[in-house]
C-alpha positions as CSV (number, residue, x, y, z in Angstrom):
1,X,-58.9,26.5,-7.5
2,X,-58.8,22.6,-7.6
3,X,-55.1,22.5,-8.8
4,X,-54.4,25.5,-5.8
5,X,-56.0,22.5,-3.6
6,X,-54.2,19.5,-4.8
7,X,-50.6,21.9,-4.8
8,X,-50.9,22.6,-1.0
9,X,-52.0,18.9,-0.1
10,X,-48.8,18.0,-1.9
11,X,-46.6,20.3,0.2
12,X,-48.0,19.5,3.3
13,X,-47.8,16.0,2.8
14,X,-43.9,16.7,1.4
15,X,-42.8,18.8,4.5
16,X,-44.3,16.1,6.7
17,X,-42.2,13.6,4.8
18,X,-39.2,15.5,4.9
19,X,-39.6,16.1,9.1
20,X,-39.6,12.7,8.9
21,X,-36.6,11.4,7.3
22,X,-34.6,14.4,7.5
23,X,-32.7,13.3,10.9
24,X,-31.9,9.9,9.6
25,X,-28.2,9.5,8.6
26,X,-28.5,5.4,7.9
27,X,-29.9,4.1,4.6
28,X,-31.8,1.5,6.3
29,X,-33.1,3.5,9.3
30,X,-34.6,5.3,5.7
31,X,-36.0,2.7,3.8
32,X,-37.8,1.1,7.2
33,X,-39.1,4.5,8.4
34,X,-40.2,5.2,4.5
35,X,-42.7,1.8,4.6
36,X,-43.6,1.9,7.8
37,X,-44.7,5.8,7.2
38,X,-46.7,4.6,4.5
39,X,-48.3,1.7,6.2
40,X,-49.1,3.9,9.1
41,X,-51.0,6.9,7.1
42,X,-52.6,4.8,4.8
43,X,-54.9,1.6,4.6
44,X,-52.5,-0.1,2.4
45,X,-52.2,-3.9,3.2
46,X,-48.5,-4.0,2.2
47,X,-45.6,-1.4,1.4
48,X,-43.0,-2.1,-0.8
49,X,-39.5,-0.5,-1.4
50,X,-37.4,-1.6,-4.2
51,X,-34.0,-0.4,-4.9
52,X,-32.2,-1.2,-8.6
53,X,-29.1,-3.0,-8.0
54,X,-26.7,-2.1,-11.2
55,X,-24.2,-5.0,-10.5
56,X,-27.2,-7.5,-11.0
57,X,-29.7,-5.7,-13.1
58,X,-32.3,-6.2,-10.6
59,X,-34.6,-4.5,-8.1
60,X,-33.7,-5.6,-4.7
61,X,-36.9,-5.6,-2.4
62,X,-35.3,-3.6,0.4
63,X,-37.7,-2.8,2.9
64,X,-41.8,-3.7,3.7
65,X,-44.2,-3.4,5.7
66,X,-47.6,-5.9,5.5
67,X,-48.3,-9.4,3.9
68,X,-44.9,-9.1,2.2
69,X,-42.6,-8.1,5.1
70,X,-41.2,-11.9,5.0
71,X,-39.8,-11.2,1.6
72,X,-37.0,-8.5,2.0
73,X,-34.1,-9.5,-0.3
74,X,-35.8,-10.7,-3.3
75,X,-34.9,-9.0,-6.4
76,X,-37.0,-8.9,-9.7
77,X,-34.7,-9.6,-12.7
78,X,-35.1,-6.9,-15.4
79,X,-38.4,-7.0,-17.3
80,X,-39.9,-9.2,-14.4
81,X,-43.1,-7.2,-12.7
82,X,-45.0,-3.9,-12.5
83,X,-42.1,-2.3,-10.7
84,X,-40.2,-2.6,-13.8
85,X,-42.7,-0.1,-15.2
86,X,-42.9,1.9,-13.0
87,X,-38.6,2.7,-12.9
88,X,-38.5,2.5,-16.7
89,X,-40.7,5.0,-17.2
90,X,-40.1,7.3,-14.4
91,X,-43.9,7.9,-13.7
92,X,-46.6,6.7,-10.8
93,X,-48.8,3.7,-11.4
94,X,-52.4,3.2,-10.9
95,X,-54.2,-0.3,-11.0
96,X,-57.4,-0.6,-9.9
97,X,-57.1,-4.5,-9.9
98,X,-54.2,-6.6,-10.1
99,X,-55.8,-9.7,-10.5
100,X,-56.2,-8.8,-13.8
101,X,-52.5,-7.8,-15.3
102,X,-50.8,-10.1,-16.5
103,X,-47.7,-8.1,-16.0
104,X,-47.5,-8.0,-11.9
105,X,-45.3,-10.4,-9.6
106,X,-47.3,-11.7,-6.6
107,X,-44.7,-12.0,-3.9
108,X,-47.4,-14.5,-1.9
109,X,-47.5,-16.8,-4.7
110,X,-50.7,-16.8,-6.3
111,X,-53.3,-13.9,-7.8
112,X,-55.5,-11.5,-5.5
113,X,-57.4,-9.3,-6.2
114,X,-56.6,-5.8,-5.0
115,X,-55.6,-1.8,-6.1
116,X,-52.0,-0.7,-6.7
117,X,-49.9,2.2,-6.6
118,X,-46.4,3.1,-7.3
119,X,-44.1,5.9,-7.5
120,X,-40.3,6.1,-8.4
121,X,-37.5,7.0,-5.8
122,X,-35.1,10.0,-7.7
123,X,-31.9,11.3,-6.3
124,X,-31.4,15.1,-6.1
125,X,-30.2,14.5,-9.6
126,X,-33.6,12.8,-10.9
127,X,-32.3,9.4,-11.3
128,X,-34.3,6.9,-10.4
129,X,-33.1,4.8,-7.6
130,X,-36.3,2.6,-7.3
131,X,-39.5,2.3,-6.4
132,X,-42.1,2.6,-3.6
133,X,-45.4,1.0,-4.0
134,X,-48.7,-0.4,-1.8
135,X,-51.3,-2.2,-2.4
136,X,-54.4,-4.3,-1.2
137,X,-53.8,-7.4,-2.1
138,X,-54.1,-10.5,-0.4
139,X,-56.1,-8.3,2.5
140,X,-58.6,-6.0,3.4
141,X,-58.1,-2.2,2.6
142,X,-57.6,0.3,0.5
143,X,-55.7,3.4,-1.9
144,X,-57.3,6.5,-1.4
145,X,-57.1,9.3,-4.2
146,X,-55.1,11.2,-2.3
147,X,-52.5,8.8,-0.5
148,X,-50.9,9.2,-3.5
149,X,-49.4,12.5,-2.3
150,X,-48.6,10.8,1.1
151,X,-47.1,8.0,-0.8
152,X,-44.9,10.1,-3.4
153,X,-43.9,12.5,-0.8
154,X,-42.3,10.0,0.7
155,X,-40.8,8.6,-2.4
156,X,-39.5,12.3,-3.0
157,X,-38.2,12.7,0.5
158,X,-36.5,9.7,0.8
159,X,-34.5,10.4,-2.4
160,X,-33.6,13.6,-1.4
161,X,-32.3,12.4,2.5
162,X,-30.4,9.1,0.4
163,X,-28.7,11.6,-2.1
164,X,-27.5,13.3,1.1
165,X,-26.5,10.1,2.8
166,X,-24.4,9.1,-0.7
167,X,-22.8,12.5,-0.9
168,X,-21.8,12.3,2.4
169,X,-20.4,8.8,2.0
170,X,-18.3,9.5,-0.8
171,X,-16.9,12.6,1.1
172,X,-16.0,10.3,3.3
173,X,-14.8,7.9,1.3
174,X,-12.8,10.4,-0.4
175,X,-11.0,11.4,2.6
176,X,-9.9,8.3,3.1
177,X,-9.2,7.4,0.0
178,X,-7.0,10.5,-0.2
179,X,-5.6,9.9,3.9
180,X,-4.4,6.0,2.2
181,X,-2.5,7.7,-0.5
182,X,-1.3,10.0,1.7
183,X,0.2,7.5,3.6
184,X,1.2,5.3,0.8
185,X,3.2,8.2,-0.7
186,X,4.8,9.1,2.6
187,X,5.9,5.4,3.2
188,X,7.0,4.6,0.0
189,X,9.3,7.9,0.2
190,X,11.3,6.3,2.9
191,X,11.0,2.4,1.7
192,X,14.4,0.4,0.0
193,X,12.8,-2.9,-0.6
194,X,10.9,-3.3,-4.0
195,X,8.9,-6.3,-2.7
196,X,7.8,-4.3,0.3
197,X,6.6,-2.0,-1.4
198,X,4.1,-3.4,-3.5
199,X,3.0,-5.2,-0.2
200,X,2.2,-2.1,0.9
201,X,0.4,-0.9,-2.3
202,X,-1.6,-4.1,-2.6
203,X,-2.9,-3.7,0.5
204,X,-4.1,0.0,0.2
205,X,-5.3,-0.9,-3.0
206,X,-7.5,-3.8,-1.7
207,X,-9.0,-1.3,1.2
208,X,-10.0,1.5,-1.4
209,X,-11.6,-1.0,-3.8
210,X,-14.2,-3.6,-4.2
211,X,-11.6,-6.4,-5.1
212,X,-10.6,-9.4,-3.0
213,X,-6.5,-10.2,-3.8
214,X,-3.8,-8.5,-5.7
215,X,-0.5,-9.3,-6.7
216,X,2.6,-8.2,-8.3
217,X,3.7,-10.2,-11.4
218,X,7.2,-10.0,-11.8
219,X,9.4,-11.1,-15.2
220,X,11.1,-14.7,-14.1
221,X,12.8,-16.7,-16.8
222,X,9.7,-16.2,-19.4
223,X,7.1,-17.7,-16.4
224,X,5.1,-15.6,-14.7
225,X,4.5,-16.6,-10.4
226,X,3.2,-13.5,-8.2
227,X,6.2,-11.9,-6.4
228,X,3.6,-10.7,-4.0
229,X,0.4,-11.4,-3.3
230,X,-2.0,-9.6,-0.8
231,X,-5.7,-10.3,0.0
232,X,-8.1,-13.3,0.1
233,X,-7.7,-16.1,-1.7
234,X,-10.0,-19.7,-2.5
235,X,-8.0,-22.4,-0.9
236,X,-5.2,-23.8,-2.9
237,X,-5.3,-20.6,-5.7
238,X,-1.6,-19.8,-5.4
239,X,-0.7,-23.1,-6.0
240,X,-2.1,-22.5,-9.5
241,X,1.0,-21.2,-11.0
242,X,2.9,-23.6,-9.8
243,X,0.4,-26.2,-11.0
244,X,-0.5,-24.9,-14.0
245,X,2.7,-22.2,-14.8
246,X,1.9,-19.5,-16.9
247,X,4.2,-17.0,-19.3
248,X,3.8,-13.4,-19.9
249,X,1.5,-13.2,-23.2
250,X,-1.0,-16.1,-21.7
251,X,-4.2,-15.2,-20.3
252,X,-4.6,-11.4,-18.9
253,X,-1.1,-11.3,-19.3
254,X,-1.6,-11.4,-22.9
255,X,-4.1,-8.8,-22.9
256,X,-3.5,-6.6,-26.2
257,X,-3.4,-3.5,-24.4
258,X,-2.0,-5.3,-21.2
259,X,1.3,-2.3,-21.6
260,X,-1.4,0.7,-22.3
261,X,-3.2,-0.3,-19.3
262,X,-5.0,-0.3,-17.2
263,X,-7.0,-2.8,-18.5
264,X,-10.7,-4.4,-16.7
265,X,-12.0,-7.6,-17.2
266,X,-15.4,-8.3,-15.5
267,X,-16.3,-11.9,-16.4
268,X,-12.9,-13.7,-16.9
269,X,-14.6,-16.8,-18.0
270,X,-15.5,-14.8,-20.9
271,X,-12.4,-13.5,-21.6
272,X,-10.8,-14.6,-24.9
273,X,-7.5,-15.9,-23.3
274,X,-8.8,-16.9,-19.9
275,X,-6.9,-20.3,-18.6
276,X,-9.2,-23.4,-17.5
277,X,-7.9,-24.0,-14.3
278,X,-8.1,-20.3,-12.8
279,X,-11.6,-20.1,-14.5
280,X,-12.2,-23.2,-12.5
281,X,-10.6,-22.1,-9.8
282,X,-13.4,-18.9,-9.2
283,X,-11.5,-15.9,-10.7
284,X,-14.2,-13.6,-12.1
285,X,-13.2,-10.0,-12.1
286,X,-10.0,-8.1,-13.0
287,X,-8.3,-4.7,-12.9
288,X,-4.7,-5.0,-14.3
289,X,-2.2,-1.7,-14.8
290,X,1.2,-2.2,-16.2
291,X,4.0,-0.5,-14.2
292,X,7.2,0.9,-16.4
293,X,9.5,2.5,-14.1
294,X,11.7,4.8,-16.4
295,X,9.6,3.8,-19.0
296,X,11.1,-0.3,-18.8
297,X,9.0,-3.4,-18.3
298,X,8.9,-3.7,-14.6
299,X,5.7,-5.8,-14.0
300,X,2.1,-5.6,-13.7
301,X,0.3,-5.2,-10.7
302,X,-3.5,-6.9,-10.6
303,X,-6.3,-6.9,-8.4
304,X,-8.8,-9.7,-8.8
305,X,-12.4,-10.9,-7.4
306,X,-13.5,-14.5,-6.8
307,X,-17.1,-16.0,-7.5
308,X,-18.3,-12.5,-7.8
309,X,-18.2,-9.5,-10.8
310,X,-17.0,-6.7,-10.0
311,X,-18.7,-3.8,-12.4
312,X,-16.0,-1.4,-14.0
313,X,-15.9,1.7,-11.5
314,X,-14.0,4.8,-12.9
315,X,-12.8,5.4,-9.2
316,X,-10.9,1.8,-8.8
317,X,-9.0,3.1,-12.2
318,X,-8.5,6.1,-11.0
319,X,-6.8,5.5,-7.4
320,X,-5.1,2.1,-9.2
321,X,-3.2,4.7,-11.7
322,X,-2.5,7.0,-8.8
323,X,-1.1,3.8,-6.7
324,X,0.4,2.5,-9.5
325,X,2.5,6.3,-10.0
326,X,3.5,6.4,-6.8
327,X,5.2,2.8,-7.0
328,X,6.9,3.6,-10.1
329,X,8.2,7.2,-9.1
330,X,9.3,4.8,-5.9
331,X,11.0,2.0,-7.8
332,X,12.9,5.3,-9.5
333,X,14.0,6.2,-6.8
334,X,15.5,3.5,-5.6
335,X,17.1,2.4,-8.8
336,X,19.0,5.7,-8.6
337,X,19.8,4.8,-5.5
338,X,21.2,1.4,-6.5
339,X,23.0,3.1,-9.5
340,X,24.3,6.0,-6.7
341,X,25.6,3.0,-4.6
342,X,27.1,1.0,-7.3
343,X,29.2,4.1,-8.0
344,X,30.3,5.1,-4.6
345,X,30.9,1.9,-3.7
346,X,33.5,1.3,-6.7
347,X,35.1,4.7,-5.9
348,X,35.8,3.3,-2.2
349,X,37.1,0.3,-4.0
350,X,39.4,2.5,-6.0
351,X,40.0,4.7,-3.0
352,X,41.3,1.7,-0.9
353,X,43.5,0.6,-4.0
354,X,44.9,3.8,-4.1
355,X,46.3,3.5,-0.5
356,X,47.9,0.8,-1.4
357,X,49.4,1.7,-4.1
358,X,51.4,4.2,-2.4
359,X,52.4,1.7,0.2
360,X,50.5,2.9,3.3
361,X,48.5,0.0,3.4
362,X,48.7,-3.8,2.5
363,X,46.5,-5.7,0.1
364,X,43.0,-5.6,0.7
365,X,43.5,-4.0,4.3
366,X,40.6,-1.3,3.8
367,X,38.3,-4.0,2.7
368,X,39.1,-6.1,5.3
369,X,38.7,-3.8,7.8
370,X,35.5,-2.3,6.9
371,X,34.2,-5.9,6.9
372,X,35.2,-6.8,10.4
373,X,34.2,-3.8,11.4
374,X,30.7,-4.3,10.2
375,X,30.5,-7.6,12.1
376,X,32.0,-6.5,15.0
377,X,29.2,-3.3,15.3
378,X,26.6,-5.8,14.6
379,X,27.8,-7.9,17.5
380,X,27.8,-5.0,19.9
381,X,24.3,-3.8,18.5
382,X,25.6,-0.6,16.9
383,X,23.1,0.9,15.0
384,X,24.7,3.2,12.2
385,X,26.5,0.1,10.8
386,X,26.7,1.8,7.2
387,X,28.9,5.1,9.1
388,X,30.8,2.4,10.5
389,X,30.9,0.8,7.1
390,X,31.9,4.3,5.6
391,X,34.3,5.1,8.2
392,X,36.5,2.3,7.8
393,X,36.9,2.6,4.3
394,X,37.9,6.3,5.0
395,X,39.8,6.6,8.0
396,X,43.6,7.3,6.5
397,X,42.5,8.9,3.9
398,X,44.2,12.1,5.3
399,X,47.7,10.3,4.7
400,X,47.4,10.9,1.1
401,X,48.0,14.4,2.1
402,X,51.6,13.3,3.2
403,X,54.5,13.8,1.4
404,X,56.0,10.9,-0.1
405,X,59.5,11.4,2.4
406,X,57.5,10.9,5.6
407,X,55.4,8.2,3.7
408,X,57.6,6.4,2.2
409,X,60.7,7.0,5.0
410,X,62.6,3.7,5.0
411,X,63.9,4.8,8.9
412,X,62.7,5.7,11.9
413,X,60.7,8.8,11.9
414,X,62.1,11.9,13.5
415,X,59.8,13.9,16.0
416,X,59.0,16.2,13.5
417,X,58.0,14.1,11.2
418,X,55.7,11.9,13.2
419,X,53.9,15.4,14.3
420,X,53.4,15.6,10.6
421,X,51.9,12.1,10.7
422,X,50.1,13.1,13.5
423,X,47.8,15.4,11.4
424,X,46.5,13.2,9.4
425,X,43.1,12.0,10.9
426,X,42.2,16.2,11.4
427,X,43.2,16.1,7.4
428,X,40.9,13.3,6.6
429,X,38.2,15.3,8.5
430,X,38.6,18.4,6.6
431,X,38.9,16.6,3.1
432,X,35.4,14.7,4.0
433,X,33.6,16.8,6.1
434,X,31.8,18.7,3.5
435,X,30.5,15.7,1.6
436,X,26.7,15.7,2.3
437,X,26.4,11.9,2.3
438,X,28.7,11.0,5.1
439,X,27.3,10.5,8.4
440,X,28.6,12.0,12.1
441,X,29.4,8.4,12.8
442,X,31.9,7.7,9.5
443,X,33.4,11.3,10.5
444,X,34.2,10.1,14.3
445,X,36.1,7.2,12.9
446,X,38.6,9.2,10.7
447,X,39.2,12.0,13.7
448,X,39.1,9.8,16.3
449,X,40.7,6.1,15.7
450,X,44.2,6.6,16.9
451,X,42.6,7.3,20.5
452,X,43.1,5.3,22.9
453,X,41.4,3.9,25.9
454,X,44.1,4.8,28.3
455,X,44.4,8.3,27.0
456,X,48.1,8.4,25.3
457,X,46.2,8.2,21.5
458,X,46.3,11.3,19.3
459,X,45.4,13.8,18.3
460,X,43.5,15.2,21.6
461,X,44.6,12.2,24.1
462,X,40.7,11.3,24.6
463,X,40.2,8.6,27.2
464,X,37.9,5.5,27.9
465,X,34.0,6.3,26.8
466,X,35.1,10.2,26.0
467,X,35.7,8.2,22.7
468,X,33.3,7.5,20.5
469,X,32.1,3.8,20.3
470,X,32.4,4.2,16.2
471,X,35.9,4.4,17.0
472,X,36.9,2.3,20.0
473,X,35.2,-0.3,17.6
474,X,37.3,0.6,14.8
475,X,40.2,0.7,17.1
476,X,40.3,-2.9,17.9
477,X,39.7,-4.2,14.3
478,X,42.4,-2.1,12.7
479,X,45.1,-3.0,15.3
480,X,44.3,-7.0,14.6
481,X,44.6,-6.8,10.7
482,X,47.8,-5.0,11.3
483,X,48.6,-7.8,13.2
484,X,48.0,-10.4,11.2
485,X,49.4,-9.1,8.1
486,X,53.1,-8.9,6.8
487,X,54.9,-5.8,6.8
488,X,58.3,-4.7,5.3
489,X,59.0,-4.5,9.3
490,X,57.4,-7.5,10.7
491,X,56.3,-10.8,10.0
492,X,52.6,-12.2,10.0
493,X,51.2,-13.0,13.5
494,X,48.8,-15.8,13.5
495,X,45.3,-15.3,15.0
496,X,45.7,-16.8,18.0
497,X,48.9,-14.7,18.7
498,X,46.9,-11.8,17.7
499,X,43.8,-12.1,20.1
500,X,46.2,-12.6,22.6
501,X,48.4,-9.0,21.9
502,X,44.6,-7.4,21.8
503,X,43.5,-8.9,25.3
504,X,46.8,-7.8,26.1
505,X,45.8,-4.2,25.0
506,X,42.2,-4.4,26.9
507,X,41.8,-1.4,29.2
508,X,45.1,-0.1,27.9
509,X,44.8,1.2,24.1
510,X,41.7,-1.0,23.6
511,X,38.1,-0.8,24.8
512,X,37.8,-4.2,27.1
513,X,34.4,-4.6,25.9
514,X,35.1,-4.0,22.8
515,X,38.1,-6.4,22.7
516,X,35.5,-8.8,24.3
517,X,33.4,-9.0,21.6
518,X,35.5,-9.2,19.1
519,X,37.9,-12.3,20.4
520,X,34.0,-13.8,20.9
521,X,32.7,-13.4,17.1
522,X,36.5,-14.3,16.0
């Protein structure tokens, strides 16, 4: 009948507890309503909460009520006071006197007398997450029997409400965790510039983790200097490696599994290969992953902390990999791209020589050309300057359908044949207009740059802006290098002749504007 007793008191004093804390959604608004709770019901002089910190193997005094309300923030190293006890073993305490343990921690200074009680804090899990005590010392009071199922209702409670409070921060943290990827990913889709991109992934890093700076180390001549480097810094740090230079194999870049990565280091002063001056200089905790693009020896990309450890966390691993992934897949990317360039650009190269070989074009004409047309468009703000890049190199192209009479025709053409000619921008357009890489603006310039601003160009006798500005743009820098180059049927004119023929042209075959420009960047 006495244990029936004792069971209900329990539960009453539980559901009270848990009415309590139940609405709170802030740890401290918990930990202060837990002590002050406790010093209400009871005739407890003080109220202590603890909380074990991991990082420092201590118990943080977190909240309290009474005599030692003065003292929140003071941790008891391991070992160090009845507390210890009490989280160790996972069970209440009971002292009837403190005065006489030698084991207990006065927080006032000195020994008084006075009963003590404490309970551990568990998560929904049963860890134990601290300890909630009171006492009498130093005052008058005291513990009754029963307060102890106040006291570990409470205790039981206030787990319960700060598992809640974690699980719903990690959701959280999660979700944003997983929004940052989401973003990196989507950013790095569209991104060109290596450097850039590690910017970016240093910086998403560094909001997902505990760490202070990162960097990308790079392969330079044998020495290693940070290609990029994102996050806070002492004063003076980055002028380490330019102080005190270091080569790939030194330091954490000589980790043994520095290419198996990742790789943590919490106490870099204790690290086998650490380097004086960056010892001195405050770095303290690392987390290191190699990255190996197409399985080559890209770089590594590190995340440090200054004057503080950072504890291994199998989450800063985990969304470092994932980061780490995405830049590689990325850095693929793009060197397909560059490879995808490379190519394409040495088949225009061929493509241009092959005009000339067959004499529709002089030396180095397409080249020219798509160069001065790049400058010009960049002048006039133009903004797809690689169609106008593309066009230029491509805008005969259609002659090569031409039969070698017409081409090659050491007379006048007869109207037949230059209605043949004629045909030839329409031809270009139907050899390219199927190729998936070529933009709108690349395929304007074939069709459309023997218009002219006057109307009397070919092939539909478009006038003024009824032509596109790809073209009028084209227009003016293709009628100047056929200017001022030989041909079999006309000398070389010099510039100055030339600009004057095209402001002679302005408004007539050539886009004034256009022709404004141009005589102005030339």
């Amino acid at each position: 009948m006495a244990s029936g007793v004792l069971e209900l008191k329990r539960l009453e004093a539980l559901v009270r507890a848990w009415r309590l804390l139940a609405p709170l959604d802030r740890r401290e608004e918990v930990f202060c309503q837990v002590v002050q709770a406790a010093k209400a019901q009871t005739r407890a002089v003080s109220v202590l909460l603890f909380l074990y910190r991991p990082e420092e193997d201590a118990l943080e005094l977190v909240a309290a009520e009474g005599l030692s309300r003065e003292r929140v923030g003071f941790r008891l190293p391991r070992g160090q006071g009845i507390s210890w006890i009490v989280f160790e073993s996972g069970e209440p305490l009971f002292l009837p006197d403190v005065s006489k343990d030698s084991r207990v921690v006065f927080l006032t200074g000195h020994p008084q007398p006075g009963v003590y009680l404490g309970v551990p804090l568990r998560d929904l899990a049963g860890r134990v997450l601290g300890v909630l005590s009171m006492d009498t010392a130093g005052g008058v009071g005291e513990i009754l029997p029963e307060e102890r199922f106040w006291l570990q209702a409470l205790a039981e409670a206030a787990g319960m409400v700060l598992g809640r409070i974690e699980a719903l921060e990690k959701a959280q943290e999660e979700a944003e965790r997983t929004r940052a990827l989401l973003e990196l990913s989507l950013s790095l889709e569209s991104a060109r510039e290596p450097l850039g991109m590690a910017q970016e992934a240093l910086e998403t890093l560094l909001r997902l983790t505990p760490y202070h700076g990162g960097a990308l180390y790079l392969f330079q001549g044998g020495r290693v200097r940070p290609a990029v480097m994102a996050g806070r810094y002492p004063p003076g740090f980055p002028r380490l490696y330019e102080e005190h230079p270091i080569r790939f194999g030194e330091g954490l870049l000589g980790h043994p599994r520095l290419w198996e990565g990742p790789i943590h280091v919490e106490d870099y002063a204790t690290f086998p290969g650490a380097l004086r001056p960056y010892v001195e200089a405050g770095l303290r905790s690392a987390l290191l992953v190699p990255l190996k693009p197409e399985g080559r020896r890209y770089g590594v990309l590190a995340l440090g902390s200054f004057g503080e450890k950072v504890p291994y966390r199998r989450e800063d691993e985990a969304v470092l990999q994932v980061v780490a992934k995405r830049l590689e897949e990325a850095l693929e990317r793009l060197f397909h791209l560059r490879v995808l360039k490379t190519t394409r650009e040495a088949a225009l190269r061929a493509l241009s020589r092959v005009l000339e070989y067959r004499d529709l074009e002089t030396q180095g004409h397409t080249e020219r050309v798509a160069e001065l047309s790049l400058r010009l468009g960049q002048a006039l703000g133009f903004s797809d300057l690689e169609g106008l890049r593309l066009g230029a190199y491509f805008h005969d192209l259609g002659k090569l359908a031409l039969p070698d009479e017409i081409l090659r025709k050491p007379t006048a053409l007869s109207t037949g044949e230059w209605k043949v000619v004629k045909t030839h921008p329409e031809v270009g357009l139907e050899i390219l207009r199927n190729l998936p890489f070529l933009p709108q603006t690349a395929l304007n310039v074939v069709l459309y740059h023997h218009e002219r601003f006057d109307g009397s160009g070919y092939p539909f006798g478009l006038k003024g802006e009824a032509i596109p500005l790809e073209a009028r743009i084209f227009a003016v820098v293709d009628v100047y290098d056929a200017l001022i180059s030989e041909r079999p049927y006309k000398r070389a004119w010099s510039k100055e002749e030339a600009l004057e023929e095209l402001r002679a042209q302005a408004g007539k075959s050539l886009d004034p504007e256009v022709v404004a420009k141009f005589v102005e960047i030339i």
